[in-house]
MARMI-285777 format. One record per residue (C-alpha): x, y, z. Coordinates in steps of 0.1 Angstrom, whole numbers, always signed. Each point is the difference from the previous one (the first is absolute). Layout:
# residues N
xx | yy | zz
X | Y | Z
...
//
This chain:
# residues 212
xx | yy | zz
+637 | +919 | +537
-27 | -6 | +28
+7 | -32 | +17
-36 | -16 | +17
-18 | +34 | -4
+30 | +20 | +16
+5 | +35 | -16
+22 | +17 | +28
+33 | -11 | -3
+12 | +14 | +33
+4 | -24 | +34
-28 | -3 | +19
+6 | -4 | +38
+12 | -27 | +15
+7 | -14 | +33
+43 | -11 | +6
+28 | +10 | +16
+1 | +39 | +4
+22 | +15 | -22
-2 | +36 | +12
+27 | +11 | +29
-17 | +15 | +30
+14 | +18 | +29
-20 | -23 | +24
+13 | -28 | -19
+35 | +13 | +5
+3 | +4 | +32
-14 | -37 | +3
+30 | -12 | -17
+22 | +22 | +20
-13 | -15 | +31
+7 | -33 | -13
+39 | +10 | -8
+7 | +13 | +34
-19 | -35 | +18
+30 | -16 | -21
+27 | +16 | -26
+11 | -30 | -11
-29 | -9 | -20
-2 | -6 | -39
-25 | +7 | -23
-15 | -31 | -6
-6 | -4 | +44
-13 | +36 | -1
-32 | -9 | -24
-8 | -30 | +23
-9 | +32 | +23
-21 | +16 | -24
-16 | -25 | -30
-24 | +26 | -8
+36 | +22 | -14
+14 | -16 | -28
+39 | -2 | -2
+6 | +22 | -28
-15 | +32 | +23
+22 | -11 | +28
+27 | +5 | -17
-7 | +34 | -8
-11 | +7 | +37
+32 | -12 | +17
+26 | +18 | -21
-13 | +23 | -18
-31 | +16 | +26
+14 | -12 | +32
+35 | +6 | -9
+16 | -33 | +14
+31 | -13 | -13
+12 | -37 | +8
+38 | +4 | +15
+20 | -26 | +17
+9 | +4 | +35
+34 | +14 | +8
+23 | -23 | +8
+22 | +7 | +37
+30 | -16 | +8
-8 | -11 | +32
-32 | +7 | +26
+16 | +26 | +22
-6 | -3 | +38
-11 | +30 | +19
+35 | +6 | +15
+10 | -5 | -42
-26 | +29 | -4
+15 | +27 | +27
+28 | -7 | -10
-3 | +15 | -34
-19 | +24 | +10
+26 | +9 | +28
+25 | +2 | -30
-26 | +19 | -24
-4 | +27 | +28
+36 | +1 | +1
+12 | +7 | -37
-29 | +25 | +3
+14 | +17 | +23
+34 | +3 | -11
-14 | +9 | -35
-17 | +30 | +19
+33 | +11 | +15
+24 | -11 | -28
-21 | +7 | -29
+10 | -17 | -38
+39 | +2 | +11
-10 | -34 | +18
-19 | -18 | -28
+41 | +7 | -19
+10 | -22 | +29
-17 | -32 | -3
+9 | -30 | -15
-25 | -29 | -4
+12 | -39 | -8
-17 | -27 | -10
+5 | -37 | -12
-17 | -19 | -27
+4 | -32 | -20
+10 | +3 | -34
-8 | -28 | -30
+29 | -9 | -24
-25 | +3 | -25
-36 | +19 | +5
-22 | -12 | -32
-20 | +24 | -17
-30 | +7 | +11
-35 | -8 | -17
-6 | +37 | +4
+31 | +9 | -16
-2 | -21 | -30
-33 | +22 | -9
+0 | +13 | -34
-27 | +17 | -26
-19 | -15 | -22
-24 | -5 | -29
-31 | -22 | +1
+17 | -22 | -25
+35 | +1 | +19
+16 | -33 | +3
-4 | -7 | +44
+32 | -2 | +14
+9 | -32 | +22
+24 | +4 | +31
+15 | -28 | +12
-8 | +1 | +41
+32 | +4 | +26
+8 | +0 | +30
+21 | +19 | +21
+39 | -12 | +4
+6 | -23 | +28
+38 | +16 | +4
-1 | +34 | +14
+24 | +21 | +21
-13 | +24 | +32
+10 | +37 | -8
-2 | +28 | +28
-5 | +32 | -15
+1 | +33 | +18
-8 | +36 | -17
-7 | +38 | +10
-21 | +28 | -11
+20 | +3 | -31
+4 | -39 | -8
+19 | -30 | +5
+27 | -4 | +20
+13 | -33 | +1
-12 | -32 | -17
+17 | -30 | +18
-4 | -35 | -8
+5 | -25 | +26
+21 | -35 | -11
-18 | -30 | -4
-11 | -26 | +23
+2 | +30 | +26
-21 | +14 | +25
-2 | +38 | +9
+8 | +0 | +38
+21 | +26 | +24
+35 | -9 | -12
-12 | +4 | -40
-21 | +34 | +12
+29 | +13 | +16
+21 | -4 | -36
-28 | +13 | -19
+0 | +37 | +23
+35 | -1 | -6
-6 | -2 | -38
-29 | +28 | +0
+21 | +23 | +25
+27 | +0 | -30
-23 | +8 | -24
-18 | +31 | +19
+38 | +15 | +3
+4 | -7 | -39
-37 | +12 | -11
-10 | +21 | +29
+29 | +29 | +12
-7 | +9 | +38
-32 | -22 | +3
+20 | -23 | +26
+5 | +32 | +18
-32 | +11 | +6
-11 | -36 | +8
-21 | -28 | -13
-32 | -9 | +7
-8 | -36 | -14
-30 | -15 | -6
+1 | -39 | -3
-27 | -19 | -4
-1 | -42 | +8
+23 | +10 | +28
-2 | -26 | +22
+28 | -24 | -11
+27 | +34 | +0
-11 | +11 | +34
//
């Protein structure tokens, strides 16, 4: 029905926020990130009003290709004598992997130490399930971690654990307790791995510090 003498009832043009992606306007935006890739959305359209949100969304991921990831987290800011160092021991297995070739990766054995919960709660990603529109929502009761837990050292090969040793509690890993725990996992090669004592060991340990 004509409204006020109106008989097209197409859009006319209008002045607003564009709404069509361009490349000029692209690169804009991606000029923008790289000033400082820690922005959000909402600070990114204080740098163009005349974009509305809903086309910078599209830009970012979807025509610029940007995906928001958390840094990596290090354990510790290495030094430069930290960084030839690894490096010095990088050129190193390199090396010997040249000469020895895969007969070497059969020879290392890498350890590690972790904390482990008497109790580790579901997670909310775990409790996940399908459901209908008209499914009843599932309440989870919020937990926490277990304050009691018990440091385990764990030390594995190319074809899979090797020892599993849990330290006693209200004890602390240091040269003495290291020493008891080698003496543990050099039983265990002789029982799991025939001859590998004979060819020789190369461990791997990382968080080395207290057992050096």
């Amino acid at each position: 029905m004509p409204i006020c003498g109106r008989d097209n009832v197409h859009d006319d043009f209008r002045s607003g926020r564009q709404s069509v992606i361009t490349d000029d306007m692209a690169a804009s935006v991606e000029e923008k990130i790289f000033e400082n890739r820690r922005f959000t959305i909402s600070t990114l359209s204080n740098n163009f009003p005349e974009v509305s949100m809903s086309v910078l969304y599209k830009i970012v991921p979807e025509k610029l290709n940007f995906k928001k990831l958390c840094s990596c987290w290090d354990p510790k800011l290495l030094t430069e004598d930290h960084k030839n160092k690894r490096f010095e021991c990088s050129l190193n297995f390199l090396t010997r992997y040249n000469e020895e070739g895969d007969a070497m990766l059969s020879r290392i054995v890498t350890g590690d130490e972790m904390w482990v919960s008497h109790v580790t709660p579901e997670s909310k990603q775990q409790s996940m399930g399908w459901r209908h529109t008209h499914s009843p929502l599932r309440v989870k009761a919020k937990q926490t971690l277990s304050q009691r837990k018990i440091m385990a050292s764990v030390f594995w090969d190319r074809h899979g654990v090797l020892l599993l040793d849990f330290m006693q509690r209200r004890t602390t890993i240091n040269a003495v307790a290291y020493g008891q725990t080698l003496r543990k996992l050099r039983r265990t090669i002789q029982n799991k791995r025939r001859g590998m004592l004979t060819e020789g060991i190369l461990l791997l340990h990382d968080n080395a510090r207290p057992q050096t």
